[in-house]
N, C-alpha and C positions, 0 to 999 in steps of 0.2 A: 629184776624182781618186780610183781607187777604191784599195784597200789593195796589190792588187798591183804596180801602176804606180810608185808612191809609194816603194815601200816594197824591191822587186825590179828590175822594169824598169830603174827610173834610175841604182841603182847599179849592173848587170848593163853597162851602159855601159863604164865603167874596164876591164874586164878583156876587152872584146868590142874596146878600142882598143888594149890590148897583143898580144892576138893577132892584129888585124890590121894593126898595125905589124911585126911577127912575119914575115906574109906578106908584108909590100909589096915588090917587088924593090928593091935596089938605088940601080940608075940613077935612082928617080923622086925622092928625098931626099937618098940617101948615106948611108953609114955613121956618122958623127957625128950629123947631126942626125935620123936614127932613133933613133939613141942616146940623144940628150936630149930628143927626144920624150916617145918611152918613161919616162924619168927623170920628165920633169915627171908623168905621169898617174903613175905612182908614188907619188909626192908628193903630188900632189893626194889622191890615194884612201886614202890611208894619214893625212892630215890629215885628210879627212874621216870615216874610219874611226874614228878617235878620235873625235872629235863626236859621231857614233852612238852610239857606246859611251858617253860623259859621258849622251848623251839617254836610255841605257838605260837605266842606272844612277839613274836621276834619276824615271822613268817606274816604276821596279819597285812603290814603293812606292805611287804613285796608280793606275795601271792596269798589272798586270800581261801582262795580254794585250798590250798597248800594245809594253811593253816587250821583250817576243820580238819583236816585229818588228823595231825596235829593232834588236836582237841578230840579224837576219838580215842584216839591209842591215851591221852592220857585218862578218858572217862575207865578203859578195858584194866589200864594199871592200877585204876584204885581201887577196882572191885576185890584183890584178895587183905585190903584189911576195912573194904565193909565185911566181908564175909566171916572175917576172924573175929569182929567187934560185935558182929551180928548175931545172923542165923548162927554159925557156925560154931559160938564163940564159946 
C-alpha cells in the first residue's frame, strides 16, 4: 500500500461519510438515525485521530518523516467533528 492510500485515502473516508450523510435525504434513514450515524463516525474518527496522533508522537523521534504523515491522517481525522461542530452542525 503506497504512502498516499495509507496515510490520506483511508482517513479521507470519515469526513467524505459525514458529508455524505449531510446529503442523504431524509425519508431514506430519518432524522435520528442520520443523526447517530453521523455521531458514531464522529467518534470513530476522533478515537482514531488520537491514535495517530500517540503514533506521531511516538514516530517523531525514529523517523521523522514518518511522522508528518502521521500528523496528516490525524489533521484528515479531525475534520468530521469540525464539520459536525461547524459548517455542518
Amino acid at each position: 500500500m503506497n504512502l498516499f492510500t495509507k496515510y490520506i485515502a483511508l482517513p479521507a473516508i470519515a469526513p467524505a461519510a459525514v458529508i455524505g450523510l449531510y446529503f442523504t435525504p431524509v425519508v431514506l434513514f430519518g432524522c435520528v438515525n442520520r443523526g447517530l450515524l453521523a455521531l458514531a463516525v464522529v467518534l470513530l474518527s476522533t478515537g482514531t485521530a488520537v491514535l495517530t496522533l500517540r503514533l506521531s508522537l511516538r514516530a517523531r523521534v525514529q523517523n521523522p518523516l514518518l511522522s508528518s504523515w502521521w500528523l496528516i491522517s490525524t489533521l484528515i481525522l479531525i475534520l468530521p467533528l469540525v464539520l459536525v461542530i461547524g459548517p455542518l452542525g
